[in-house]
N, C-alpha and C positions, 0 to 999 in steps of 0.2 A: 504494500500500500504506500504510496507517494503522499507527503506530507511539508506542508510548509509552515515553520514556525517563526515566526516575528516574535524579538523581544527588545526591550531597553533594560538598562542598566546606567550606573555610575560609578566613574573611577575614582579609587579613595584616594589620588592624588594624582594632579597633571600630567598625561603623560607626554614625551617630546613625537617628533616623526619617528625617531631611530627605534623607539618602543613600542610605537602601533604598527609602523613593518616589520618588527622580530613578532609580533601576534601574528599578521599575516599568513609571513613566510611558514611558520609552527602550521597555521589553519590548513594554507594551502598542501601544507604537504600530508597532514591528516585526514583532509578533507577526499583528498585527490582517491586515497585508498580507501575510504568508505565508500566512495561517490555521492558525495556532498555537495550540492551547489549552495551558490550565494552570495550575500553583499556585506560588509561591515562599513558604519559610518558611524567616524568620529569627529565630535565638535566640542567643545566647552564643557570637558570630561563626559560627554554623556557616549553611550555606547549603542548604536541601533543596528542589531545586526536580521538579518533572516539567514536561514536556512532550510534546504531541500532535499529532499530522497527518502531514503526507506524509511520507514517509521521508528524502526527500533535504530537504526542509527542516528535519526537526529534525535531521538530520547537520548539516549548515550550520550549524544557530542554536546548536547543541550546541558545536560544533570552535570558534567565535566564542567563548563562552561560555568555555569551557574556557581560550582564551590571555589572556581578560582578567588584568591583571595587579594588580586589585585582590583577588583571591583566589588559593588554593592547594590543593595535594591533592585535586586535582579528581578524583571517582573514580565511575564507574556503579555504581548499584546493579541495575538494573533495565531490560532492554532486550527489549520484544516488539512483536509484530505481535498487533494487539487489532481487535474488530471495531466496538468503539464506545468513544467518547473519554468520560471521568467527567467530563471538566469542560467542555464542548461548549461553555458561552455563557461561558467567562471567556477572553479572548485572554492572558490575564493575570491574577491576582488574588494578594494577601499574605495570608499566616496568622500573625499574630505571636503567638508563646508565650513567656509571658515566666515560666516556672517557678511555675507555680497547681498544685497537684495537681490536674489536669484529669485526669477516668478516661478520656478517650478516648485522652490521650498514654502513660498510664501505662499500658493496655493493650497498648501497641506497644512500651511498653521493660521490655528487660532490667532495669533499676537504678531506673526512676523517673524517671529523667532523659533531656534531650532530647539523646540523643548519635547521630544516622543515622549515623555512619559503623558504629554497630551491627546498623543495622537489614538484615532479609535480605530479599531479593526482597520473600517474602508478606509480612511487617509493613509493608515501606514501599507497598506498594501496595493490602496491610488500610487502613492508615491513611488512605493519599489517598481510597479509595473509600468510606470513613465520613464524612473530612472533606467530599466532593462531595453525599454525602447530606445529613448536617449543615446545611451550606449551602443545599441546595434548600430544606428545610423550613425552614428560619430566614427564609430570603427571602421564602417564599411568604406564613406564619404573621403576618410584620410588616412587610414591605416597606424594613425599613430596612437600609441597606446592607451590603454581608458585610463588609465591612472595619471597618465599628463594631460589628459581632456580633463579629468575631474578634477583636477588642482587648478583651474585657471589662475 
């Protein structure tokens, strides 16, 4: 059974770029062997990740995820049985939004600002399946990597 989980969290303390790519790099290489898809997005310590594939392995990589104790408030926003994954060729990939009045983020918030522990079911998973669009086409369009498209 195919399963996609959306959650937030927060980090108990700032962390730099060089510390959200050593998580990455960890995910990706984790993810790759379970066959995990998905997105992590960091901003203003907050942590919005999804995740995709079998059910018992995003419980696994989830319940792991959740007692890391570099973070806190770990909390689902979003938990179904889907019949196709949005982010299918990322084992892993970062969205970093660093407060630009971007209209796709400000679309999805209440206030303007990047705060998911607001966001309800359909916004955060509005948002991932624009940001998965987003992405195809940015990739396709210029071949250059989503991780330097998403840090404008």
């Amino acid at each position: 059974m195919l399963v996609r989980l959306v959650y937030v969290s927060y980090a108990n303390s700032a962390m730099s770029e060089k510390e959200v790519g050593d998580i990455l790099e960890k995910s990706k290489a984790n993810n790759s062997k379970k066959n995990i898809s998905g997105v992590l997005m960091y901003s203003d310590r907050y942590f919005f990740q999804c995740l995709e594939g079998e059910r018992k392995d995003v419980n696994k990589t989830y319940l792991r995820i959740a007692a890391d104790s570099r973070h806190s408030r770990c909390m689902q926003i979003e938990y179904s049985q889907v019949d196709a994954r949005l982010f299918a060729n990322w084992s892993m990939e970062y969205v970093a939004y660093h407060g630009v009045a971007d209209q796709l983020f400000l679309k999805y918030s209440e206030n303007g600002m990047f705060v998911p522990y607001d966001f309800s079911a359909g916004q955060a998973v509005g948002l991932l399946s624009e940001l998965s669009q987003a992405a195809t086409e940015a990739n396709t369009a210029s071949k250059r990597s989503l991780f330097s498209w998403f840090k404008k």
